[in-house]
N, C-alpha and C positions, 0 to 999 in steps of 0.2 A: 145042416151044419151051422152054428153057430159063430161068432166072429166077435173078436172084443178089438177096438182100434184104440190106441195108446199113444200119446204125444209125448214126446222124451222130452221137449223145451217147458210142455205147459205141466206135464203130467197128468193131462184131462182123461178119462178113460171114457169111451161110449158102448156101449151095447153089452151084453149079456156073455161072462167068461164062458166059454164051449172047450169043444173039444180040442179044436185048433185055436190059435190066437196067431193073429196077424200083426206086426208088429209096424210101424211108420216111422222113418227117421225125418223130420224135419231140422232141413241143413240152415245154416245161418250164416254165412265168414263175412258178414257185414260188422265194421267194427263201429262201438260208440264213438257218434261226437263232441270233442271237449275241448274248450277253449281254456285257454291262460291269462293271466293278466296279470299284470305288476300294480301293487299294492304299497300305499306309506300310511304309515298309522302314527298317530298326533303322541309326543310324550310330554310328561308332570312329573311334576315331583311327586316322592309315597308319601303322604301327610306321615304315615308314621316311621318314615324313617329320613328328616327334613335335610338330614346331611349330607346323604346320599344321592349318585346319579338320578337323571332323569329317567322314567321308565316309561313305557306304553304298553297296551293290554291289545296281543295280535290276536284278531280272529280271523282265520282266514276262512275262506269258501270257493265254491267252485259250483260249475251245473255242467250237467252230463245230457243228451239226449241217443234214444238207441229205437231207430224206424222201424228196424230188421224183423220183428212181428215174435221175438225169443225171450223178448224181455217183460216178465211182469214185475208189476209191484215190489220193488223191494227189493231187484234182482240186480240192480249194478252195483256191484261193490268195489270199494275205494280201496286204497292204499297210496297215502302219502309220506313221501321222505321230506324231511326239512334240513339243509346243509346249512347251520348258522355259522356268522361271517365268510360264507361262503369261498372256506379252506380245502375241498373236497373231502370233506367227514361228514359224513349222516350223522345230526344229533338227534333226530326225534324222528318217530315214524308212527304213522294216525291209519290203522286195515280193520278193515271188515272181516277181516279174516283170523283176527283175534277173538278170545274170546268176550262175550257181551258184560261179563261183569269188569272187565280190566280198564280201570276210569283213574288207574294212579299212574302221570306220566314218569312219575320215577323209579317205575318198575320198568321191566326187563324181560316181557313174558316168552316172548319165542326164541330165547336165551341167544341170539346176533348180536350181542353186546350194544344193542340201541336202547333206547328208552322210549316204552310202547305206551299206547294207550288204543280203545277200541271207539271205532264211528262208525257209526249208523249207515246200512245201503240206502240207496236214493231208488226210485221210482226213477222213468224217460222225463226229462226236463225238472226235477227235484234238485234244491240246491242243496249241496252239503255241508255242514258245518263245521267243522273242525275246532275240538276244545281248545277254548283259547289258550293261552302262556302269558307269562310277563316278562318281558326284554329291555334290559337297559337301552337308552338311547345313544347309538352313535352314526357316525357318517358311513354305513357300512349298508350292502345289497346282500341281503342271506338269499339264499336261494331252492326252490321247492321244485321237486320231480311227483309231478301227480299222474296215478295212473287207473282205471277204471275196467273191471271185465263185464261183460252182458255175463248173462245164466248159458251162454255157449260156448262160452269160454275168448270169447271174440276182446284181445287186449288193444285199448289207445293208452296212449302218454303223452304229457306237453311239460313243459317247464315254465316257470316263471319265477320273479325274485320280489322282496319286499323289503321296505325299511321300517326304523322306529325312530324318529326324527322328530328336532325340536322345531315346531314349527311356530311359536308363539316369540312374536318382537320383544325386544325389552321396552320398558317404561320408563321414558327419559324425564328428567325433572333438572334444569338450571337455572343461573341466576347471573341478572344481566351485571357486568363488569366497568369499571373506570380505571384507567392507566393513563399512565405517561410515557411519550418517547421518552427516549435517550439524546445525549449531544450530537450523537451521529443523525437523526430525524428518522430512528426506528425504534420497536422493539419485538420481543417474540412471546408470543403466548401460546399455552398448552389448549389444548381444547379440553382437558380432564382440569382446568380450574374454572369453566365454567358447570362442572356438575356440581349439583346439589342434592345425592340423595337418589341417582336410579338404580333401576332394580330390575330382576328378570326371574321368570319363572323357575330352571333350570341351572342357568350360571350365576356364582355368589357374587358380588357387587366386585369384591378385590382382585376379581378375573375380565369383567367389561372392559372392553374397548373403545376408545373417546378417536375422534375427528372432526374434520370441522366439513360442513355442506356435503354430504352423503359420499365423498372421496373417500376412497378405503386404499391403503398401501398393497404393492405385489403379493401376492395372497403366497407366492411359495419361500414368499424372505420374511414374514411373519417375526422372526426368529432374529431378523436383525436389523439393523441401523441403516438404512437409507431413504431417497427422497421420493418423489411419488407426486400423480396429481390424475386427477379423473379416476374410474372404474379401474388400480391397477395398473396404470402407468407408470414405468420410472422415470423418475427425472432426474434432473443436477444441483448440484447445490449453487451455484449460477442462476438459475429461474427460482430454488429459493430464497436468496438476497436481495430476490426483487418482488418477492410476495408474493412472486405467480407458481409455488410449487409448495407444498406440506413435506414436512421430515418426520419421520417414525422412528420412534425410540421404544424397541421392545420391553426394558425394565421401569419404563413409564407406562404402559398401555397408552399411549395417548401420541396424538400426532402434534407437531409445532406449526404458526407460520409467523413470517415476519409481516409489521403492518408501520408504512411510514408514514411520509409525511402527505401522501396524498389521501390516507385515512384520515389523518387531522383535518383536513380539508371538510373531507365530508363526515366528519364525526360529528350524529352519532351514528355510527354504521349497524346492519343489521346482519346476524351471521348464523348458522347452524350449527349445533351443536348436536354428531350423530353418535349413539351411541348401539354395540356391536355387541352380540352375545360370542359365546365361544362354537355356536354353529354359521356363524356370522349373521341372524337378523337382524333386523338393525330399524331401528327410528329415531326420530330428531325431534328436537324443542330451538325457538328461534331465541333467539339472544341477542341485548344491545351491545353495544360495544363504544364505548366513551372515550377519546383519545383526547389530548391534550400534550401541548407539548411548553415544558415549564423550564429548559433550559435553552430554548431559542436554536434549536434544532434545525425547525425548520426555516429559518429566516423570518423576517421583518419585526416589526413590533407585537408584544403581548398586552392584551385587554384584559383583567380580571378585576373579580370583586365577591364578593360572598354576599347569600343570599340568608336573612338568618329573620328571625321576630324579636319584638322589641326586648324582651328574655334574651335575648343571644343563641336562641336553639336554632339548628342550619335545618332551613327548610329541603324536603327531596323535589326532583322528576317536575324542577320550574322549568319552561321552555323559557330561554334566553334568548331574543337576537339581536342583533349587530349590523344596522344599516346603513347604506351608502349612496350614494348620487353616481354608483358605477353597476355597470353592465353585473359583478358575479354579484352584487349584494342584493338584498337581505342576507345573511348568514344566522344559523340557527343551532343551538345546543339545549340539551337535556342534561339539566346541571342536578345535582344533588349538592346544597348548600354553599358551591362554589364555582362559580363559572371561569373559563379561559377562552382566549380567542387569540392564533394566534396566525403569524404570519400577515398580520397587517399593517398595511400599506402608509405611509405619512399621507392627511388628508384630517375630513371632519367628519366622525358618527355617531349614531342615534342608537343608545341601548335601553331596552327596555325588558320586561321580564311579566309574565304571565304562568297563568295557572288552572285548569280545568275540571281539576277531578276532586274527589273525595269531599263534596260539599257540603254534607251531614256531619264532616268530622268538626265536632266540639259543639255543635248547634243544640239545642238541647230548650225545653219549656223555659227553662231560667232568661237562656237571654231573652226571651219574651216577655219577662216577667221584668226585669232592667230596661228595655227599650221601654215596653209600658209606662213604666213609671218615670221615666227623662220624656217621655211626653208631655206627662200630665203634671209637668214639674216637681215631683216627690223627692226625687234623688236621680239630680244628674249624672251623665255620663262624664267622665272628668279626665277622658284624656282626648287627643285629637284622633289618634288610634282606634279607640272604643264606637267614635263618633261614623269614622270612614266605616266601621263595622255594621254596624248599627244600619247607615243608606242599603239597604237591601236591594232595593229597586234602581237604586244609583242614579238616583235622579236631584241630587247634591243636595237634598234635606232627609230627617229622620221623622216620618210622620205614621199614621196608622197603615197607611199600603205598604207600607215595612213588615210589618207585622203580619199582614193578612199572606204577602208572599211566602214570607219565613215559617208560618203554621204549615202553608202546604209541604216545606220541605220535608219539618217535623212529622208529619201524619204518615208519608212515604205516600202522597199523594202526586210527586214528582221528585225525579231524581237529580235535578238541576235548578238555579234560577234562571230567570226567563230574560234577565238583561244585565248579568252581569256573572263575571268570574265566580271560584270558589274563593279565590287569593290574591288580592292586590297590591302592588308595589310600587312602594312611595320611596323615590332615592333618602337614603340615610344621611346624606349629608342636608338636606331641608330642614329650615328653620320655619314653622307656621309662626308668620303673623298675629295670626288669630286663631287660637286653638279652641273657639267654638264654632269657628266655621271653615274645617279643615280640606272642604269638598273639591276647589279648586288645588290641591297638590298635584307636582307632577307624578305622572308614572313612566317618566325616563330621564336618561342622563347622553348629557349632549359634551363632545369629548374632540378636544383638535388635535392629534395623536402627530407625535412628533418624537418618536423611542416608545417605550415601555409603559405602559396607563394601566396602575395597580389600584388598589382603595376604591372600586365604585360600587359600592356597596349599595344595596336593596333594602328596607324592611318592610316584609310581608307583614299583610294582616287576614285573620280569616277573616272572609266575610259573613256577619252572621252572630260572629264568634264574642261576646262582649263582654264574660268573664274568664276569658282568656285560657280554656283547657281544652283547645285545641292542641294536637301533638302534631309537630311539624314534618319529623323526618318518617315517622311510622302510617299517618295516617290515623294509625288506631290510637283511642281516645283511654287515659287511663280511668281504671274506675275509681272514682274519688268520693263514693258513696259511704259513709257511715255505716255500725252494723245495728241504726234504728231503721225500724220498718211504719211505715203508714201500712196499715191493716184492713184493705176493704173487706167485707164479708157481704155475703146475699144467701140465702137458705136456701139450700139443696133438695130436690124433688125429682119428681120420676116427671119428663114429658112426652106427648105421644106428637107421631111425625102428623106434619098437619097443623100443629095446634101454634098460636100465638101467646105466645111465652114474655110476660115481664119478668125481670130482676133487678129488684132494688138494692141498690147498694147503700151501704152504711157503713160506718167505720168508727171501730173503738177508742180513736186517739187524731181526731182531726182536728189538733191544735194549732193555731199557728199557720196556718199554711198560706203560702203562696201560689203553688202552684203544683201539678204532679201530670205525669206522661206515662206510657207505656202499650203495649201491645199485646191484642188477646187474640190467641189461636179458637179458632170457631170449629168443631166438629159435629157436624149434622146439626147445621143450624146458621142461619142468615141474618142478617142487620137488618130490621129494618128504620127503626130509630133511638136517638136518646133523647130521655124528657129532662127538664130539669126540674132538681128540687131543692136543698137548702144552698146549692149553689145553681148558677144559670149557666145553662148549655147551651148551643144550636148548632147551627150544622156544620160551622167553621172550627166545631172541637173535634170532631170525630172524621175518620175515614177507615175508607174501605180499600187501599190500596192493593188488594191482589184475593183472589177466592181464599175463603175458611180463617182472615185476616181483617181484625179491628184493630184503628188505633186512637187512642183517644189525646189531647192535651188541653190542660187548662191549666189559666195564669190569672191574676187577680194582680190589681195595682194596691191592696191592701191585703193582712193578712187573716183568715177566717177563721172562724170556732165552728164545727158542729156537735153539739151533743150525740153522746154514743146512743145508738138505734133512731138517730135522724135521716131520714130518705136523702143521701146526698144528691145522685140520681137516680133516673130506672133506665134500660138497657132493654127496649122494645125487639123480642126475636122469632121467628119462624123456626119451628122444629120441622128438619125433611127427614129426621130417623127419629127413632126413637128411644130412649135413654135417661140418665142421671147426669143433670143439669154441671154436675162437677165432673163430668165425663166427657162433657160436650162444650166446655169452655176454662177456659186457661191464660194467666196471664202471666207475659216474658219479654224480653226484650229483642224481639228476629228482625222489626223496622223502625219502632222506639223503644227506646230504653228505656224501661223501668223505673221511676223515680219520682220522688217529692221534693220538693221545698219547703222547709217549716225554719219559725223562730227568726228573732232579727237580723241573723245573717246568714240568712236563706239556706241553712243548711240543706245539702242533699245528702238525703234517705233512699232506701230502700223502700220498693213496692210489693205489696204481694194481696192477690184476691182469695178469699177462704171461702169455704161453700158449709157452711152449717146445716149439719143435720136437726130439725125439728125434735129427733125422739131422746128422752131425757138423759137413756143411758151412753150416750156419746158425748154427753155437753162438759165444753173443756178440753176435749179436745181439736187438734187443729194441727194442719202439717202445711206448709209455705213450699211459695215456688225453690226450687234449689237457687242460689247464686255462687259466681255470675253462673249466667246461661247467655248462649250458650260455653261452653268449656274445656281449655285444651287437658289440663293436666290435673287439675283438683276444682272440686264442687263443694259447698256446703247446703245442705239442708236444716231447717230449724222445724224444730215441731215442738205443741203443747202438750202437757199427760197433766190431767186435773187430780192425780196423786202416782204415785210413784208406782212401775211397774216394769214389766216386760215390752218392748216392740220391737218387733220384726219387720224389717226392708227389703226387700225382691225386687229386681231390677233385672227387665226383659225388653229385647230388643222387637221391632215391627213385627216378625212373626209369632210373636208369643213363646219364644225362646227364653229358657230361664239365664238370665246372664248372671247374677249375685246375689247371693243372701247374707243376710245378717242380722243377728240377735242383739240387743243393746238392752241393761240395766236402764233405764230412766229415771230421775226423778221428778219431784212433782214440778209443775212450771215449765219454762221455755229452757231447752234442750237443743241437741244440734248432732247430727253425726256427718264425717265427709267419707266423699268418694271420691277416687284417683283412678287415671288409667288402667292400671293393673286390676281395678273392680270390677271396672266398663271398658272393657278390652273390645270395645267397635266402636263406631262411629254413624252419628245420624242421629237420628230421631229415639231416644227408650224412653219407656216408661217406668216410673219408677212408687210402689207401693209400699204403705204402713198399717199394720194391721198390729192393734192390741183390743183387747177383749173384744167387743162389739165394735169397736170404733175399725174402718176401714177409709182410705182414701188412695186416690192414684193421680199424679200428674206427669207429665213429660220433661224429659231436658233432654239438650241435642249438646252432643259431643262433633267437636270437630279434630280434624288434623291440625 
């Protein structure tokens, strides 16, 4: 007799079908094991639809395990419900027990009025996947019923819920404030007028919430007008007439506080400004805060005076103090062109007025070129002003360590002087005696306060600064450059990494000159010196302030000629890649600015270095750095065509992303085309290409905010 043994779980058959057949039930009521778990998934905006909620892309998953010895490959099969905003209605349901082609979730196949879709059995310990969806983001727990059978029919189920939540902060952006109390010795400020410009992934700017040091109002009165303090406290309006509580005003988004006279006190104060999406994250930017109190508010006498340059233009961000032979003094403010002090005492004090920062603002080869020459007696310095400017070293003469200081500023070989301010302040009402030797002036104003002490006026001078285009209240220097260019050029070549590479420079129109500065971006390729040729270099013209950065300046106490294809100098370098010499070096203005000095009244010009191809059919032509560079909202480029034609502009950001093109009619001679935001819609670093017939070139310009 013959015997065939059959497995009903595996379906395995063994031996030879006979007469009889014996048949084996292997039992199994071991049910799989499966766990739950609650799930949040991050939400974005859909680029293409920017108007629109935030969304998140849910995948969810699970793993099943089944010991029971019933289960092979393949044999646990799913079915999951998903109940979204978890109202009790099944909207979606993901089985194995549909059919395998059904992959559209907004079908309906086993006709339960759900919306099906089919997934895959898992294997003992296989995770499952479930097709993903995309779900608007809100504050809501959907909820999932997952349920899993072995091949014996053996069912588990668990539940678990998921979110799609904004989980990205906003991006706070302020700007530090000055105010006046009131006659009462207060006032109240919004924390929504210290923004300037934040943003959030998800919620549009006109829906952000403002407060001030990370206090957020009673999160279920949202909706209305009251006061608050800490994490959702309420409070009264009693603790805020005293400064110690914030008020929320719904159709403001923005909380208020009150700030008296004990912030004048210590004005200038520092404060936070926290800004709230509509899921409430939230992040802060610190913020000054300036008080002054200009109708005697707070009691005793007021101290002012304004801080401006001999132009009359109000210098910013001078530190002010005000000192005394009593226990609270020094006192100190951060004035923008006007300072106040108030609440002070009848007695005798010492104000005086300093300045730290921005020490390259207006500094530039030129004054080099004017100190120089009030050295060497050529052409004095002809005011007392000019002269205080001029002591670099501050050592109450203008001599050559002047000069050798001021180069290093220039080069961005240091970002400070080594014994003296950016900005010094000589009281306005001083008369010099002698106004060739202005050194001993004071720098303060000595005051027997007896009521009200107005008029003690300041005049700042930059230091450094000795044709006077320093800008006082911005910092930033305007550009007061001509649209003539000094035109270096050096011949363009293939280098290999390894090699030590000269480039001479020469220049079609170096008439005139005094002087010229600027700075060249180095890529794949090292300093290692300059020689000089029809003019003299050494090592005090050049520096290397930071990697793949040169910068050079030179001044002259008379003015020079060189004839065109005259070796001005050579630019001794190491190649560590390998490349086109006009590919590997670039000149801009990132630590000095760009510029010449020509003609009897020193005009400043524009710089630019050109890389000449040796081969015939490109000669004549020529494309220049863009100016300025770098640039918030328009650029100009100039370029040559040695007769009239077509060029094409391409302009790609670091990854070799095509950013813009453009086609331009040229004609013959020096040309120019610009670009604006709208062309160069990013920021950084692009490159930007001209290509007509054979003639090709590429340089960089950096776009800022």
């Amino acid at each position: 007799m013959t015997y065939t043994y059959i497995n009903w779980c595996t379906g395995a058959v063994k031996g030879d079908k006979g007469e009889y057949v014996k048949y084996y039930k292997y039992k199994d009521d071991i049910k799989p094991e499966l766990t739950c778990r609650d799930t949040m998934f991050a939400a974005n905006p859909n680029p293409a639809n920017p108007s629109g909620f935030c969304e998140g892309t849910v995948s969810l998953t699970a793993t099943a395990t089944d010991t029971s010895g019933c289960t092979a490959k393949g044999w646990l099969k799913w079915q999951v419900f998903v109940d979204l905003w978890g109202n009790g209605t099944t909207d979606l349901e993901f089985s194995s027990f549909l059919p395998t082609n059904d992959n559209n979730l907004g079908n309906d196949t086993n006709g339960n009025g759900i919306r099906d879709a089919y997934v895959k059995p898992t294997g003992s310990g296989d995770k499952v996947v479930i097709p993903s969806f995309v779900l608007d983001a809100e504050m809501t727990a959907h909820k999932v019923q997952w349920k899993v059978t072995d091949g014996c029919g053996n069912v588990t189920d668990c539940y678990s819920t998921f979110m799609v939540v904004d989980k990205k902060a906003p991006t706070p952006y302020c700007v530090s404030l000055s105010s006046a109390v009131m006659q009462n010795g207060q006032v109240e400020l919004w924390a929504i007028d210290f923004n300037k410009g934040s943003f959030d992934n998800c919620t549009p700017q006109n829906a952000l919430l403002y407060t001030f040091n990370g206090e957020h109002p009673v999160l279920s009165k949202l909706a209305v007008e009251h006061y608050f303090t800490g994490a959702g406290q309420e409070s009264t309006a009693a603790a805020y007439g005293l400064g110690n509580a914030q008020r929320w005003v719904p159709n403001y988004r923005s909380s208020a506080m009150i700030f008296n006279c004990d912030d004048v006190e210590a004005s200038p104060i520092t404060l936070n400004m926290s800004v709230w999406d509509s899921k409430l994250n939230t992040d802060f930017c610190s913020i000054t805060l300036t008080l002054i109190d200009n109708q005697g508010g707070c009691g005793g006498a007021r101290v002012s005076g304004n801080l401006v340059t001999k132009a009359q233009e109000p210098i910013n961000n001078v530190n002010v103090k005000i000192d005394a032979n009593v226990p609270e003094f020094p006192r100190y403010q951060v004035a923008n062109g006007n300072y106040a002090f108030t609440g002070i005492q009848d007695g005798n004090y010492e104000v005086s007025a300093s300045k730290v920062d921005d020490y390259s603002n207006g500094v530039s080869t030129l004054d080099l070129v004017m100190i120089q020459r009030h050295i060497l007696g050529l052409a004095k310095l002809d005011s007392p002003e000019k002269l205080l400017a001029a002591d670099v070293n501050k050592d109450g003469k203008v001599t050559a360590s002047d000069l050798v200081e001021l180069r290093k500023l220039i080069l961005g070989m240091t970002d400070k002087l080594s014994n003296n301010d950016s900005w010094v302040f000589v009281p306005k009402s001083y008369g010099y005696a002698d106004a060739t030797n202005p050194f001993g002036a004071p720098r303060s104003i000595s005051l027997n306060v007896a009521g009200d002490v107005t008029g003690n006026d300041f005049t700042g001078i930059k230091v450094g600064d000795v044709n006077n285009d320093a800008v006082a209240a911005t910092g930033v220097a305007a550009d007061n450059r001509t649209s003539k260019v000094l035109k270096f050029v050096a011949e363009d070549k293939t280098v290999n990494a390894g090699e030590i590479v000269t480039i001479d420079v020469t220049a079609s129109n170096f008439n005139q000159i005094f002087g010229y500065q600027f700075t060249a971006k180095l890529n794949g390729m090292e300093l290692l010196e300059v020689k000089s040729g029809a003019i003299s270099v050494d090592e005090s013209n050049y520096g290397v302030p930071s990697a793949n950065t040169m910068t050079m300046s030179w001044a002259s106490e008379k003015a020079v000629n060189a004839t065109e294809g005259e070796v001005l100098f050579t630019v001794v370098m190491k190649a560590t890649t390998s490349g086109r010499l006009s590919n590997m070096m670039s000149v801009g203005s990132d630590v000095t600015r760009s510029e010449s000095y020509a003609g009897s009244e020193m005009e400043t010009n524009r710089l630019d270095l050109n890389f000449r191809s040796g081969e015939a059919e490109t000669a004549g032509y020529a494309m220049y750095q863009n100016e300025p560079n770098p640039f918030k909202t328009n650029t100009v480029v100039n370029f040559n065509m040695p007769a009239a034609g077509e060029a094409t502009f391409t302009v790609m950001d670091v990854t070799g992303k095509l950013v813009h093109t453009r086609t331009v009619n040229a004609v013959k001679g020096m040309n120019s085309v610009e670009f604006n935001r709208n062309d160069v819609p990013v920021s950084g670093v692009v490159y930007y290409t001209i290509e007509s017939g054979d003639f090709t070139a590429t340089k960089a310009m950096i776009v800022i905010e």
